[in-house]
C-alpha positions, 0 to 999 in steps of 0.5 A: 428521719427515723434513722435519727430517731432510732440513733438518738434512742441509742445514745439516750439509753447508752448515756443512761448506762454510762451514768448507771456504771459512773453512780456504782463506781461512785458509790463502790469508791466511798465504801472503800474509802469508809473502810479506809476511815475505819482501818486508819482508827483501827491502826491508832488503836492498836498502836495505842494498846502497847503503851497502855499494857506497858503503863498497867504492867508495873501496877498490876502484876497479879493481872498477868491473863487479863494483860496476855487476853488484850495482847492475843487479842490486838495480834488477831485484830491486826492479823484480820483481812475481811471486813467479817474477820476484823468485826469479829477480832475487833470485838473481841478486842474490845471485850478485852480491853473492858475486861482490862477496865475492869480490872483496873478498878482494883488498882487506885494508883494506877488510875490516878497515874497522869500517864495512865489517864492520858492513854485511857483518853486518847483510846476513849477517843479512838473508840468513839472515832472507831464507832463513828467511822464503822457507822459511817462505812454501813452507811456507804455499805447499804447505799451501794447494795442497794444500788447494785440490788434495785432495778434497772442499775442491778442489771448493769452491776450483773453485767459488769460484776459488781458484788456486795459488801459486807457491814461492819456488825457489832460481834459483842453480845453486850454491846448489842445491850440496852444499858440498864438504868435504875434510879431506885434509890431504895438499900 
């Protein structure tokens, strides 16, 4: 009778461990999955900053250092592996592409060109879907530390080897800005 007792103690706690290591699998794979989301926006945009270069080039002839700073930018954005070297080339990116924004306000032709209108929207998209994806990812990415930082479940990621992730952090000083509003009305 006690070996049965004994016995069914083992299985308990050996099921208890077999859901342990199924919940960090589970948990590992949607943060994968999340930084699939977020590679899959990336590409589209960076496969939607040649086109908008080529559109303002014949417009903006004088902004030649404004345009080369988006396309060194892309170049490093594409060529980052870790999620740190893609946060950080990714925002620079983005300071970029708002320096091109900027620019672009001198150039009335430019953004009144259908064409141009058209790739402004779509990356407006593409960026909103990018902030989306990035969020949803930190959200994957903390619910996994967690797991694999709480006790008893650090204890079976100790022993199987599951490591950290990083977050998707926001690199751009400006971005981490409340907007300043001001309604004074007063000239």
């Amino acid at each position: 009778m006690s070996a049965l007792i004994v016995l069914a103690i083992i299985v308990v706690i050996a099921l208890y461990v077999v859901g342990l290591y199924n919940g960090l699998i589970r948990l590992r794979n949607q943060v994968k999955n999340a930084w699939a989301q977020i590679e899959v926006q990336l590409k589209r945009r960076h496969d939607l900053i040649p086109n908008l270069i080529e559109t303002v080039k014949g417009y903006m002839k004088h902004e030649r250092e404004t345009l080369e700073s988006v396309t060194n930018a892309r170049t490093a954005a594409m060529g980052a592996r870790t999620v740190g070297e893609k946060a950080k080339a990714e925002s620079q990116l983005t300071g970029a592409l708002g320096q091109l924004r900027i620019a672009v306000e001198a150039y009335p032709d430019l953004k009144a060109s259908q064409n141009f209108l058209a790739l402004q929207e779509e990356l407006t998209s593409t960026e909103n879907k990018i902030s989306f994806s990035r969020q949803s990812y930190n959200d994957q990415v903390l619910m996994y530390n967690n797991k694999i930082q709480m006790f008893p479940s650090n204890i079976i990621a100790g022993m199987f080897n599951f490591k950290q992730e990083e977050f998707f952090e926001v690199e751009v000083p400006a971005e981490r800005e409340v907007p300043k509003v001001d309604f004074d009305t007063k000239q």
